[in-house]
SEZATI-407291 format. One record per residue (C-alpha): residue in three letters; x, y, z. Coordinates in steps of 0.5 Angstrom, whole numbers, plus 500, padded with zeros to 3 digits. Layout:
BEGIN
alaXYZ
...
END
This chain:
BEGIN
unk906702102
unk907709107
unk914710109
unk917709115
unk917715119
unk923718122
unk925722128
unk931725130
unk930725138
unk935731142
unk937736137
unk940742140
unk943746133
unk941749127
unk946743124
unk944738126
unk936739124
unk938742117
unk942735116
unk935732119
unk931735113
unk936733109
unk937727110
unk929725110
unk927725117
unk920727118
unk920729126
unk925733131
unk925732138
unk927738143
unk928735150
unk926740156
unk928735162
unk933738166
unk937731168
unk938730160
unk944732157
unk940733151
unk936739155
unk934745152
unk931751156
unk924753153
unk927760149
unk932755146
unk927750144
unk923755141
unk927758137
unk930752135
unk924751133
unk922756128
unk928754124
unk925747122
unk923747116
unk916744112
unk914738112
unk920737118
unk914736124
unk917738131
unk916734137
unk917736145
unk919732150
unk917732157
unk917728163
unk912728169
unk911735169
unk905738173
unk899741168
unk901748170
unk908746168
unk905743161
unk901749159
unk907754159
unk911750155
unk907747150
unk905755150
unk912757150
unk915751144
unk908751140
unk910744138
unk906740133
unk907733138
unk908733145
unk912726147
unk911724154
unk916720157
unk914720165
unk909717169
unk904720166
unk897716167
unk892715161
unk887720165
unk892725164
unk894723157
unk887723154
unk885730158
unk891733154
unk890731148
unk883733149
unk885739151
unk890741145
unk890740138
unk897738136
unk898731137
unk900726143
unk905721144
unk907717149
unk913712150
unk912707154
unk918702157
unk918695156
unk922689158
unk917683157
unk910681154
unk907682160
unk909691159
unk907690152
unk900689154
unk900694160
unk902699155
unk896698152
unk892702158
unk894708153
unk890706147
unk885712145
unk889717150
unk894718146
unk895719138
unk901714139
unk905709143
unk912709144
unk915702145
unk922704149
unk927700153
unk926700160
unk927706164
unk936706166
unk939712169
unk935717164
unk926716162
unk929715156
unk936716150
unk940710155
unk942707148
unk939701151
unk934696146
unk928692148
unk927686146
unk923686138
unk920680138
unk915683143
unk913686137
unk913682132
unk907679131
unk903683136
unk897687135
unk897694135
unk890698137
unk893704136
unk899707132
unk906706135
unk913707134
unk920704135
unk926707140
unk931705145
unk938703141
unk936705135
unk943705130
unk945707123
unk947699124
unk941696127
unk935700125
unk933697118
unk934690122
unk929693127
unk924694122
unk923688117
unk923684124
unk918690127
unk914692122
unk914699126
unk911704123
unk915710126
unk922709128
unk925714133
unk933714135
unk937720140
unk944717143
unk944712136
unk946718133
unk952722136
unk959721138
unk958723145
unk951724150
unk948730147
unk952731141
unk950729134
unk954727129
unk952728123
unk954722119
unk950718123
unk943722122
unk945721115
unk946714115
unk941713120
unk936715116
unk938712110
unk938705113
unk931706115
unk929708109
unk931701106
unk928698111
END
């Protein structure tokens, strides 16, 4: 059976993704979204990003960005992944990913079965569905958890992932009851909004290891 993957969402120092690595994470999230405090300018993604070392896969967080706006920072970042978190459509995600060689994910708020069926909408228009929380004060990295047993027994078209209140305490839970196949956390790891504990990215990727 393949292992979890992991990722590390809103990294922002050199500390924080070597302890990623470390600790067993497969993917790091850089944040370009100005109202998060877990934003980086497009220089500082970059160079955070030249010192993710291999296997440790980087992924680039945007939000409703224009087409314009999209293309120079993925030029800018050169990512392996870019995670849409807005009101992007399916159209705009399959014309993306046809356009780009690196992969597409989309994170998709849900609160009911009915939002899990609606998500559905982005299969084949992005490598991967994102099952989040519902939208709060942020797209995203609210702390805020949706209802697993939505997931459990759903059947996925596509591959997906699991975010929204992820923790070192609860991850494992998350996925012998989900089954996910990639679970995601960012405020679950740190000791205030924007900063990683280290600790916690240890334990957190621990925990879903044994899971």
């Amino acid at each position: 059976m393949q292992d979890t993957l992991i990722k590390i969402c809103g990294l922002s120092s050199r500390e924080s993704i070597d302890a990623a690595a470390a600790a067993g994470a497969t993917h790091v999230g850089f944040v370009h979204y100005e109202p998060s405090p877990r934003h980086l300018s497009l220089a500082d993604a970059r160079a955070l990003s030249e010192t993710v070392p291999d296997p440790l896969l980087t992924v680039l967080l945007l939000v409703s960005m224009g087409p314009d706006e999209t293309a120079r920072a993925i030029d800018a970042v050169q990512p392996d992944v870019v995670q849409l978190h807005g009101a992007e459509t399916p159209e705009w995600c399959a014309a993306l990913k046809q356009a780009l060689p690196i992969e597409i994910w989309k994170a998709v708020g849900v609160r009911d079965q009915a939002g899990m069926e609606h998500a559905q909408r982005y299969v084949g228009a992005v490598d991967r569905i994102l099952y989040d929380a519902p939208a709060g004060a942020l797209p995203g990295g609210n702390g805020l958890a949706l209802d697993w047993s939505l997931l459990s027994g759903f059947t996925h078209n596509a591959p997906w992932g699991l975010a929204g209140g992820l923790t070192p305490a609860n991850v494992a839970d998350a996925i012998r009851q989900t089954k996910a196949p990639l679970v995601d956390t960012s405020s679950g790891v740190e000791s205030a909004p924007g900063i990683k504990d280290i600790d916690k990215i240890r334990a957190f990727c621990q925990a879903a290891r044994n899971g």
